[in-house]
N, C-alpha and C positions, 0 to 999 in steps of 0.2 A: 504494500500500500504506500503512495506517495502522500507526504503530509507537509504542510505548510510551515516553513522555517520564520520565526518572529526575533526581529532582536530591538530593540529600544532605548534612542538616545536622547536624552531632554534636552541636550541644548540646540537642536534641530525640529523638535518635534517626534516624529516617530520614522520607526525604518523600518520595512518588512521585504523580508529577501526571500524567495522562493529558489533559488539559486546561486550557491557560492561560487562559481564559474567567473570568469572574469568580464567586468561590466564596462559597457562605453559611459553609463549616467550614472549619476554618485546618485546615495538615497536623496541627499541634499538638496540636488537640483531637482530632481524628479519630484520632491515635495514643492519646490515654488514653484513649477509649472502646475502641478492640481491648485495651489491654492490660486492663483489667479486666473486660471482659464476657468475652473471647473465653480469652486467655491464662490467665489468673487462675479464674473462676468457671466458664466453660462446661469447663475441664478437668479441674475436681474434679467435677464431677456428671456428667460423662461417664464417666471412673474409676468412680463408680460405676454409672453404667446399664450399661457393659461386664460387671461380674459379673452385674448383677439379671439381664439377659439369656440370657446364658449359663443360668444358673440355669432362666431360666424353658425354655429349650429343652432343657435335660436333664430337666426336669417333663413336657412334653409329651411327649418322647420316651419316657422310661418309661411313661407314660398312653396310648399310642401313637396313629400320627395317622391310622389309617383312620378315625376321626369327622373329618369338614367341617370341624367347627369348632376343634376341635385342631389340624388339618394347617391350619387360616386362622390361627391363634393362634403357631403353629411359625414360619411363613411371617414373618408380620409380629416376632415379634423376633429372627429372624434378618436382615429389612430393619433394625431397629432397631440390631442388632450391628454391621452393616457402617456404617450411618451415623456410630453412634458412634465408630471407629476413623477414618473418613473425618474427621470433625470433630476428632481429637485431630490430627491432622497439621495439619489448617485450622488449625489455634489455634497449634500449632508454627510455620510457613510466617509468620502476620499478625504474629508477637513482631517490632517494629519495630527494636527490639534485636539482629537478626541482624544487623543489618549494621554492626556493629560488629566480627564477629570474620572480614569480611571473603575469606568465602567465594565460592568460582569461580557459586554459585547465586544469582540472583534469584530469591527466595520468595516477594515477590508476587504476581509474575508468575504461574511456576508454579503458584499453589493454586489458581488459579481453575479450570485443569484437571483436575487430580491433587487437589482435594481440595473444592472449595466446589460444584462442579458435581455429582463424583459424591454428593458427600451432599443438594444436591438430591434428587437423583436417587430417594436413597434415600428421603429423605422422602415425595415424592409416591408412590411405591409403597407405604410403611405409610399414607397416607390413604386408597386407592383399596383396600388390602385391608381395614381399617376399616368402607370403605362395603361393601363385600362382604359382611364380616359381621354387620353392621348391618342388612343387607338378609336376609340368609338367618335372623337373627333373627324379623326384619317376620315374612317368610311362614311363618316356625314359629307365629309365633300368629295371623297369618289363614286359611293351612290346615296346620291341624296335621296331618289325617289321608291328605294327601299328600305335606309335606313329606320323608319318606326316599326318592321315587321322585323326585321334581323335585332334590333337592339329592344328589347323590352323591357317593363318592371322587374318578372318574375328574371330575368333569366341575368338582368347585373344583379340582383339579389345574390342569387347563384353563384354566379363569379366572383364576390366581394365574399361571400361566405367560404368557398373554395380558393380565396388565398388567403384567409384568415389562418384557416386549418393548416392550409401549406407551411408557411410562417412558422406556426406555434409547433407545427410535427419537430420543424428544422431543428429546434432544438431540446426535441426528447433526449438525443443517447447523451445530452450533457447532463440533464437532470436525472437518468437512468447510473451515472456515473457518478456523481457528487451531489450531498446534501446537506443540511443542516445538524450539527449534532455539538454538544458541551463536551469540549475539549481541555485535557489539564494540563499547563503549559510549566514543568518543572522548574526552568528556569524563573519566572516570575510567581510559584507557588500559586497559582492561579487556575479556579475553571472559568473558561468563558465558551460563549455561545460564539461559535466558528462551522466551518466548512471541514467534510471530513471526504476523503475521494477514497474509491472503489478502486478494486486490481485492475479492471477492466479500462480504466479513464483515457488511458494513451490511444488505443484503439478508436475508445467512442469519440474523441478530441479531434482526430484525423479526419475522420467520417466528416463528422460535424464542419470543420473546416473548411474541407473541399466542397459540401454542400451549400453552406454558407457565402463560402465566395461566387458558387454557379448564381444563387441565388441575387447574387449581388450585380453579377456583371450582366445577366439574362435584361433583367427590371431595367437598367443603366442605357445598356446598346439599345434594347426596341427603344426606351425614352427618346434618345436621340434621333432615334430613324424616323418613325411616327412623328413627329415634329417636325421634323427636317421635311420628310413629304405634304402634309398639313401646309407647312409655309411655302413649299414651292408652288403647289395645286393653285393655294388661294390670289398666291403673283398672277398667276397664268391668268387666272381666270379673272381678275381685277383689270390686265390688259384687255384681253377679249370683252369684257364691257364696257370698258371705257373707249374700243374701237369703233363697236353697234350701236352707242347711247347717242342720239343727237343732240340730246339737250344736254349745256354743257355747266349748269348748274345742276344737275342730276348726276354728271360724269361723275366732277366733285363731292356732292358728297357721299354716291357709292363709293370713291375712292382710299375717302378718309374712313370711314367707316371699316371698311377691311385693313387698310392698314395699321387700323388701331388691334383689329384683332391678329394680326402676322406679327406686330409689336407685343402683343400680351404673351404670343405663343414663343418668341423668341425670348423676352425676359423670365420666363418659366423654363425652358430649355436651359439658360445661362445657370438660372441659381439652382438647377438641380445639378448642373456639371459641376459648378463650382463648389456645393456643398454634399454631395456623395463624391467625388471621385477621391478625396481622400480615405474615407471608408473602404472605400472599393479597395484601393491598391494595399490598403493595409490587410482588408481580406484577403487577398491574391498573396500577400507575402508571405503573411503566418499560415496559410494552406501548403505554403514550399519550402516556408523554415520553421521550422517548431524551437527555433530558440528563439522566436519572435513573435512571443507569446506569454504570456499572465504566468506560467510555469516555467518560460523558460530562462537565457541565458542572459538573455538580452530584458528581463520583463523590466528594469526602472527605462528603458528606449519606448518599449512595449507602449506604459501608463501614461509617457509624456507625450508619445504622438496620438496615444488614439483621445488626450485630452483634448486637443484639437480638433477631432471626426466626431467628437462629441459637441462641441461647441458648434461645428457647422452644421450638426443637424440641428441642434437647436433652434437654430438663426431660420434653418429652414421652414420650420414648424411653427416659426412664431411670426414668419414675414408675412403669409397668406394673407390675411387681415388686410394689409395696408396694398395688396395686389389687388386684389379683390375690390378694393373701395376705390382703387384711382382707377381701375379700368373697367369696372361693370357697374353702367348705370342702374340697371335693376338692383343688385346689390347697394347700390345706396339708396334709393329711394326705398328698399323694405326697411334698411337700416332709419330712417328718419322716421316709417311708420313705427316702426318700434320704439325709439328715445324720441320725443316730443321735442329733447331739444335740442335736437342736432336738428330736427326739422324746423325750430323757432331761427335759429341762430342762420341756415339758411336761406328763410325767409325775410332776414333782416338784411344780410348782405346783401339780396338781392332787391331789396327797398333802395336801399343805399347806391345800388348801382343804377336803379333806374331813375333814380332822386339826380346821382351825377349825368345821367344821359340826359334829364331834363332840360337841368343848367346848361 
């Protein structure tokens, strides 16, 4: 059985080495990078993707989600809700500070379970719902005039359910491999509640891995492709109407009109490359090195970069909100039917504007 090596220094904080192997990051450094990516920054923009969230689920819900694309939109920020709570605990559990007040818990240990894995988790099901509807976009504008017969209620229900599963299966053999259990830690005469791993762990670790990165690079490449095609279809076809339209204040504003949507679809494209491909490659690496990995040789490398793939999923999770409100007018106008005074304030601006148009 493999078990978790703890050593502990006060005038740094804390140190936990799962490996005596020779290290690129001192416990040192690898503690200020959790404290300010993870503690510090990833828990103010989580705080706030928590409300944008929320917010955004009570928009759809009023908008109601027997539209596809609603009930995909619903779906994925309520993945985004859970993650982000998942990640508020993660960033609680990595304050290397805890152990200082000397609690019966190891919170290193523990997060890996209870809070870095499930938000995993979460994230790869907002990617893979993403490409869902990334994809049910595609074929709104390659067949538009079958699109309501191929894409139904029941059947994104389906799909949204069927990658939930997928997701959560991915990481059975870790949980079939390691668990929770009260550990007694000779050195500091201490039981505390820790992480205890199975003979079998190396095995299910690999599995999982390789799974995991498939999982990761599948959701990533369609994203890009499905958008990539989306945005080329709707150029095409923004030309071809703007070549047959005669009237050429109609060109215009067909014109602006899509280009606001190939705008929304490429600044969606951007922040998902930008804030998964770090994830990604760090999946891809620790699937081909195992000393670049929470066990391995390299794990203080391991905690400081993936604080990072952390923070950018964050960022990701909690930017929706403000995409959503500057490029879908429907989305703001349900948002004002809902807060009276975003709708007052508004309606005052636009007093004000037409007060100045008068003058």
């Amino acid at each position: 059985m493999v078990s978790f090596a703890e050593s502990s220094n006060r005038s740094s904080g804390i140190i936990f080495i799962f490996d005596n192997g020779d290290k690129w990051l001192s416990d040192y450094a690898r503690s200020l990078f959790i404290v300010v990516n993870h503690v510090i920054i990833s828990t103010c923009i989580c705080l706030f993707g928590i409300v944008g969230n929320c917010i955004n689920i009570t928009v759809f819900l009023k908008q109601g989600l027997r539209r596809s694309v609603n009930l995909s939109l619903c779906a994925m920020s309520l993945s985004d809700l859970f993650g982000l709570l998942f990640q508020v605990w993660h960033n609680f559990c990595l304050d290397p500070y805890l152990d200082l007040a000397d609690l019966p818990v190891n919170f290193m240990e523990i997060q890996y379970l209870t809070a870095g894995c499930p938000n995993v988790i979460m994230v790869r099901i907002t990617s893979w719902i993403t490409m869902y509807i990334t994809a049910e976009r595609c074929l709104s504008v390659l067949t538009p005039l079958k699109i309501q017969r191929i894409v139904t209620f029941k059947r994104t229900a389906v799909i949204l359910l069927f990658v939930v599963l997928l997701n959560v299966s991915s990481f059975l053999p870790l949980y079939f491999s390691m668990y929770l259990s009260w550990n007694f830690n000779p050195n500091l005469n201490k039981t505390k509640l820790g992480v205890s791993i199975n003979s079998n762990k190396l095995v299910n670790e690999g599995i999982m891995n390789r799974f995991q990165a498939s999982l990761a690079i599948i959701a990533f490449i369609l994203v890009v492709i499905f958008t990539a095609i989306l945005a080329i279809n709707l150029k095409r076809k923004s030309k071809w109407r703007h070549g047959v339209t005669s009237n050429k204040d109609q060109q215009e504003a067909m014109s602006s009109r899509e280009s606001k949507t190939v705008g929304m679809i490429i600044v969606v494209a951007v922040v998902l490359i930008v804030c998964y491909t770090p994830g990604v490659t760090c999946s891809i690496t620790t699937s081909f090195n195992p000393d670049f990995g929470i066990t391995g040789k390299q794990a203080n490398v391991f905690h400081a970069v993936w604080s990072f793939c952390f923070l950018f999923h964050t960022v990701n999770s909690s930017i929706n909100i403000l995409l959503y409100y500057r490029m879908s007018s429907k989305y703001r106008t349900t948002l004002r039917e809902i807060f009276p005074i975003s709708k007052k304030r508004s309606g005052q601006r636009k007093n004000t504007h037409n007060g100045s148009d008068n003058l």
